[in-house]
Short mmCIF file of the C-alpha atoms (twelve columns), coordinates in Angstrom:
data_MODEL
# 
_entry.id   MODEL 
# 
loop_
_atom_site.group_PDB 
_atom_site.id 
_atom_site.type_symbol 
_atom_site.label_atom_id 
_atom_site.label_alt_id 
_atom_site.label_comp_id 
_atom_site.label_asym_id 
_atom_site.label_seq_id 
_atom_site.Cartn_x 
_atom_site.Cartn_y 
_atom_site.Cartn_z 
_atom_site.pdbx_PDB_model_num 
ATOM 1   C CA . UNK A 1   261.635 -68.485 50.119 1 
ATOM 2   C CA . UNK A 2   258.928 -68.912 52.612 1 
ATOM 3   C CA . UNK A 3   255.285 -67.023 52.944 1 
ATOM 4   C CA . UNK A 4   254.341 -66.469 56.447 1 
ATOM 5   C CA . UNK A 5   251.274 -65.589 57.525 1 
ATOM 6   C CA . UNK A 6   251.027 -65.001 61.179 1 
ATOM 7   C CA . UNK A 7   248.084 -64.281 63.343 1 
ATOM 8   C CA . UNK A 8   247.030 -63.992 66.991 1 
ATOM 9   C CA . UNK A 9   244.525 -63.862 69.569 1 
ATOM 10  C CA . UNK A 10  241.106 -65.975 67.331 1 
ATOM 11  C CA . UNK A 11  239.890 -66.697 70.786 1 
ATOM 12  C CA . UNK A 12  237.979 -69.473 69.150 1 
ATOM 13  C CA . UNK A 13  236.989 -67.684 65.766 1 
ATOM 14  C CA . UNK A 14  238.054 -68.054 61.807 1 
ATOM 15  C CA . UNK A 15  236.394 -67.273 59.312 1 
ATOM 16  C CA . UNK A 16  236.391 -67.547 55.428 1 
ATOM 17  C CA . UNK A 17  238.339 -63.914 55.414 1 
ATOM 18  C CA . UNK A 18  241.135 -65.462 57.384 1 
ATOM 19  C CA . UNK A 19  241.371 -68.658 55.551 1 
ATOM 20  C CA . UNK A 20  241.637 -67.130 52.108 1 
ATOM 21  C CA . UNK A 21  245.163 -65.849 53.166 1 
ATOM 22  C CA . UNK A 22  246.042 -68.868 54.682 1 
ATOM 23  C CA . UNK A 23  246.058 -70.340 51.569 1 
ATOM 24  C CA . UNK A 24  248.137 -67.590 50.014 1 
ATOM 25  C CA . UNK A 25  250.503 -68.581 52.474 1 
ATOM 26  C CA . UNK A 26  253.339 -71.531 52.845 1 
ATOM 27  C CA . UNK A 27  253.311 -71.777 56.552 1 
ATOM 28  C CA . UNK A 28  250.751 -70.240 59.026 1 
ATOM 29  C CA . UNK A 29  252.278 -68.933 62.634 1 
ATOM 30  C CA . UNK A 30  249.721 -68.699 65.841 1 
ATOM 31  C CA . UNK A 31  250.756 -66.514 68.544 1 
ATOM 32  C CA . UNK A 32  248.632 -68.011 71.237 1 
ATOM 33  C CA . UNK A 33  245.188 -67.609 72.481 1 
ATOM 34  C CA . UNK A 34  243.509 -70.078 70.194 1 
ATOM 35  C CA . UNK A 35  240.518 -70.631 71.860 1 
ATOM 36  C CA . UNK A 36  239.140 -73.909 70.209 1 
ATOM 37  C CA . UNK A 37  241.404 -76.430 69.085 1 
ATOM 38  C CA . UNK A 38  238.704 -76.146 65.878 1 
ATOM 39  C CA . UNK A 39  240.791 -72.986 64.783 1 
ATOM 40  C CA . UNK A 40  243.950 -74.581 64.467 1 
ATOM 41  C CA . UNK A 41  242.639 -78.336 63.081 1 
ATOM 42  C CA . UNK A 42  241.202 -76.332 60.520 1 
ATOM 43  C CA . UNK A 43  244.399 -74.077 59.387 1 
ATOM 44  C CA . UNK A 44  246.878 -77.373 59.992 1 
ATOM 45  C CA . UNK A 45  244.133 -79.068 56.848 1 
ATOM 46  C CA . UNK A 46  245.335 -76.281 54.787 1 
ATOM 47  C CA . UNK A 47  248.684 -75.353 55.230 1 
ATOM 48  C CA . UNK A 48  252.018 -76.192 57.766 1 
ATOM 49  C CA . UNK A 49  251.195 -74.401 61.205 1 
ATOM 50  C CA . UNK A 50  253.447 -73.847 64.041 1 
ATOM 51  C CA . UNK A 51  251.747 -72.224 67.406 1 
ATOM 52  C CA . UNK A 52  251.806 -71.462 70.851 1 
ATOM 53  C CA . UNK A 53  249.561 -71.558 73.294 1 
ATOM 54  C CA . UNK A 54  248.254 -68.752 75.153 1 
ATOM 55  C CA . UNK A 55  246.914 -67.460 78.719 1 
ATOM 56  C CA . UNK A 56  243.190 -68.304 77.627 1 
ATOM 57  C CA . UNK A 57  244.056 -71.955 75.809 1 
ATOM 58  C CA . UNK A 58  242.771 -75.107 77.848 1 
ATOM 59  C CA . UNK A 59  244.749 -78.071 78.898 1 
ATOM 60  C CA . UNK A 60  244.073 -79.325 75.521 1 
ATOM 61  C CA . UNK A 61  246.013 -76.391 73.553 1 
ATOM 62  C CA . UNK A 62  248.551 -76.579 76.373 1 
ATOM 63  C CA . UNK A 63  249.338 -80.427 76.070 1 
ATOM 64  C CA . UNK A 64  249.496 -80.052 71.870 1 
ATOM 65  C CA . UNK A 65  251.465 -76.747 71.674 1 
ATOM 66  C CA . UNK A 66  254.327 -74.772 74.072 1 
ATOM 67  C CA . UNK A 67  254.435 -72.189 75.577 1 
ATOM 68  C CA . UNK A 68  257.694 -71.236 73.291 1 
ATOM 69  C CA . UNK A 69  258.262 -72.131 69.865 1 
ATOM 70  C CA . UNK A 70  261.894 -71.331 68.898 1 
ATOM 71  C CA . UNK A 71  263.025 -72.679 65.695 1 
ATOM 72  C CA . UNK A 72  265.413 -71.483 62.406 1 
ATOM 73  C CA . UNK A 73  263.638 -71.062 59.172 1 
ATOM 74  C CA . UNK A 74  265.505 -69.748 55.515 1 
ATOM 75  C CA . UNK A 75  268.535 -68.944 57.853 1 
ATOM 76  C CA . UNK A 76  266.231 -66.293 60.475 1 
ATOM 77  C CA . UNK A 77  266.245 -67.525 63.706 1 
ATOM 78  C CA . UNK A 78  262.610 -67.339 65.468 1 
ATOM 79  C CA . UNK A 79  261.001 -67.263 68.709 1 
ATOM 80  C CA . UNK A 80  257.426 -67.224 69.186 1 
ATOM 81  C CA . UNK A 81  255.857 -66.985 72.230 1 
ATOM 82  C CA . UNK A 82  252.372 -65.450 73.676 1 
ATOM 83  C CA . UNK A 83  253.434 -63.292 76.311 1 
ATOM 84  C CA . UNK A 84  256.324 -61.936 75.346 1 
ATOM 85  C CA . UNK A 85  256.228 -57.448 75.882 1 
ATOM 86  C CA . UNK A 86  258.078 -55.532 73.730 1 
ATOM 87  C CA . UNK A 87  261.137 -54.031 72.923 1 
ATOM 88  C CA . UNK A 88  262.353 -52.373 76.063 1 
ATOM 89  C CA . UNK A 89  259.504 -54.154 78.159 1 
ATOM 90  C CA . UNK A 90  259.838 -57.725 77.573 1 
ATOM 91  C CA . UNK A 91  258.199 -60.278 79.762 1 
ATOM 92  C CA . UNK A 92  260.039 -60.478 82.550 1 
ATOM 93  C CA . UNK A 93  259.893 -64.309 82.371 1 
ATOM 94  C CA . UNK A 94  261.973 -63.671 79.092 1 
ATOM 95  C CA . UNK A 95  263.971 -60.893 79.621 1 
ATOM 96  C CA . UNK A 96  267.848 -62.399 80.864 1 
ATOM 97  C CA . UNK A 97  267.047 -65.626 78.177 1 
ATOM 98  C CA . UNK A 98  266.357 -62.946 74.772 1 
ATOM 99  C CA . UNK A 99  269.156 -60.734 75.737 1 
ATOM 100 C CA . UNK A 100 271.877 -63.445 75.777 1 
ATOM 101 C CA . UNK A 101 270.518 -65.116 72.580 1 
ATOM 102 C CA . UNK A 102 268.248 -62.804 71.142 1 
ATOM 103 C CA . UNK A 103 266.743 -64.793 67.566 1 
ATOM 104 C CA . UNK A 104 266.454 -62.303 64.610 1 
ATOM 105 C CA . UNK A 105 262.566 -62.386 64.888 1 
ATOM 106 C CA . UNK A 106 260.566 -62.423 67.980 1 
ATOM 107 C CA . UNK A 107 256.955 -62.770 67.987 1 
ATOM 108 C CA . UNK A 108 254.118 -62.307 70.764 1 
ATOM 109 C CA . UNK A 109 250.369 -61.881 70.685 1 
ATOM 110 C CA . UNK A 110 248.230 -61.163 73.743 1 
ATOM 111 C CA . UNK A 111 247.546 -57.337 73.723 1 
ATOM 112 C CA . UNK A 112 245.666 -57.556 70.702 1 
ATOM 113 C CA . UNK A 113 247.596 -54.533 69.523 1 
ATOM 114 C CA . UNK A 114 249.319 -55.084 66.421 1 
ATOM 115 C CA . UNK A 115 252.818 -53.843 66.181 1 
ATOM 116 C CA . UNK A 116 256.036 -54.389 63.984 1 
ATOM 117 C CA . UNK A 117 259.138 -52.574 66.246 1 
ATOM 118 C CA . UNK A 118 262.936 -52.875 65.147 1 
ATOM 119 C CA . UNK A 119 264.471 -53.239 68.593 1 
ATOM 120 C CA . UNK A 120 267.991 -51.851 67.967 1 
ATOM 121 C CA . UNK A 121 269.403 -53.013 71.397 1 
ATOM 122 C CA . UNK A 122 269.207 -55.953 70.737 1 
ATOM 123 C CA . UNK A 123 268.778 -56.273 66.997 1 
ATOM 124 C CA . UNK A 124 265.587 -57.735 66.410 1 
ATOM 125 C CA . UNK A 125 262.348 -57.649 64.980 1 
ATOM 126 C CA . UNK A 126 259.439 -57.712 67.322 1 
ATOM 127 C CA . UNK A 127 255.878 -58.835 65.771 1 
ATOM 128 C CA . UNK A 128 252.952 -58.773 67.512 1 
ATOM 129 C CA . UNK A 129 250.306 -59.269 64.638 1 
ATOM 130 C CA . UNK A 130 247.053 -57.991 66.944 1 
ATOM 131 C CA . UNK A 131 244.222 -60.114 67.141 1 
ATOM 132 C CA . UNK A 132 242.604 -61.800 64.503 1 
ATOM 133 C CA . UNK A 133 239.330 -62.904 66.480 1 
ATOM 134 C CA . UNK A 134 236.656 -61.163 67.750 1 
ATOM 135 C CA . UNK A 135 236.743 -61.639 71.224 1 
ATOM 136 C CA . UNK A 136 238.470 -58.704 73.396 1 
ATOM 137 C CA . UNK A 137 238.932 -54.870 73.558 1 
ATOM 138 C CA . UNK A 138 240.729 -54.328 70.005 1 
ATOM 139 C CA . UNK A 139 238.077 -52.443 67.213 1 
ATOM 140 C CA . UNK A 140 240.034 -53.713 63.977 1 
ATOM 141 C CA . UNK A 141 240.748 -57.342 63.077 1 
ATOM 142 C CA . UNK A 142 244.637 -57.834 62.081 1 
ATOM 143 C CA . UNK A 143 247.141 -60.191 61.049 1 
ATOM 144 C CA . UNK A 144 250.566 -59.857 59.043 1 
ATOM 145 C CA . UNK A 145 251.898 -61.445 56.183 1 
ATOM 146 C CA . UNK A 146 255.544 -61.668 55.294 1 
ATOM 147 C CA . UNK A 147 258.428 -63.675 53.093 1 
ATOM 148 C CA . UNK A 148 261.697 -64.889 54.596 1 
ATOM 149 C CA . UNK A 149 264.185 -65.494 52.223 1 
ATOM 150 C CA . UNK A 150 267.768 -66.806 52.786 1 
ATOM 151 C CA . UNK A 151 268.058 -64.141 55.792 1 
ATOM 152 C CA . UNK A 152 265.587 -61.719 54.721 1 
ATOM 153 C CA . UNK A 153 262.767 -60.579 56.127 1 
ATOM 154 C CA . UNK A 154 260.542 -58.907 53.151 1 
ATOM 155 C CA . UNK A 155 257.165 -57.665 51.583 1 
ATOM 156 C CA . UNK A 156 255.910 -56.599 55.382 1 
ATOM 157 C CA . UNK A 157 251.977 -56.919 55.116 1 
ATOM 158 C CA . UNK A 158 249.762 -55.579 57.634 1 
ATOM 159 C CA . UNK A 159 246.211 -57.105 56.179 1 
ATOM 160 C CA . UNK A 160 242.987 -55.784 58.093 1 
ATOM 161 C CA . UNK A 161 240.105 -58.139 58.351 1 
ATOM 162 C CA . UNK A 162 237.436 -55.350 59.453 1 
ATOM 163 C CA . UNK A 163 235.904 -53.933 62.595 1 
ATOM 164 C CA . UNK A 164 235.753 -56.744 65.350 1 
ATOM 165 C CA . UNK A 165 232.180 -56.632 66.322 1 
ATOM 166 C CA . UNK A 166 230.405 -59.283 67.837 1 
# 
């Protein structure tokens, strides 16, 4: 069994509120828009991270992470990516690729809108965990928190870290 915590969109920011899960967690997941390389040298001192890079990340973000991440982890297949859409609207970039090999989780940031959507078509689970920074359009701070376990998917967490401000 794994702990996953999986956040989005820090544009540069972590705090002490976001650490404390990441070390709750067995593995952190970034969704892309990192911002400073700061945010994810500091999670990768705590705990395992795997990440994307996203439409705001500098050649530096772009040179240490993809722009996909697909990998198998407690027997769920997993694709991570920043802009991805969402069921019925994916990326068009993505669209032909996810519905001849669709994994059993697919995960995008990017619209800072958090969202957990069973696609049935296709017979996946689309995450989008909203953003965790405070940089953008969003009012509440989010990130999700989950356990894979030989196949499973379980104990779904939304966890809200507050109103963005600035």
């Amino acid at each position: 069994m794994k702990k996953i915590l999986l956040l989005s969109d820090t544009h540069s920011y972590i705090d002490n509120q976001i650490l404390k899960f990441v070390k709750q967690a067995d593995e952190v997941w970034h969704a892309g828009d990192i911002g400073s390389l700061e945010v994810t040298d500091t999670l990768k001192t705590i705990k395992p991270l795997r990440a994307v890079f996203g439409n705001i990340d500098d050649k530096d973000a772009r040179s240490e992470f993809d722009l996909d991440l697909k990998f198998t982890i407690e027997e769920v297949s997993v694709w991570i990516t920043h802009i991805g859409g969402y069921p019925n609207k994916y990326n068009q970039r993505i669209r032909k690729e996810i519905s001849q090999n669709p994994p059993k989780i697919f995960i995008s940031g990017h619209s800072h809108v958090l969202k957990v959507v069973y696609d049935k078509k296709l017979q996946l689970l689309h995450l989008n965990p909203g953003a965790a920074g405070k940089h953008g359009f969003h009012k509440l701070r989010t990130m999700l928190r989950f356990e894979l376990d030989a196949g499973n998917i379980k104990n779904m967490e939304i966890i809200e870290l507050g109103k963005r401000g600035i």
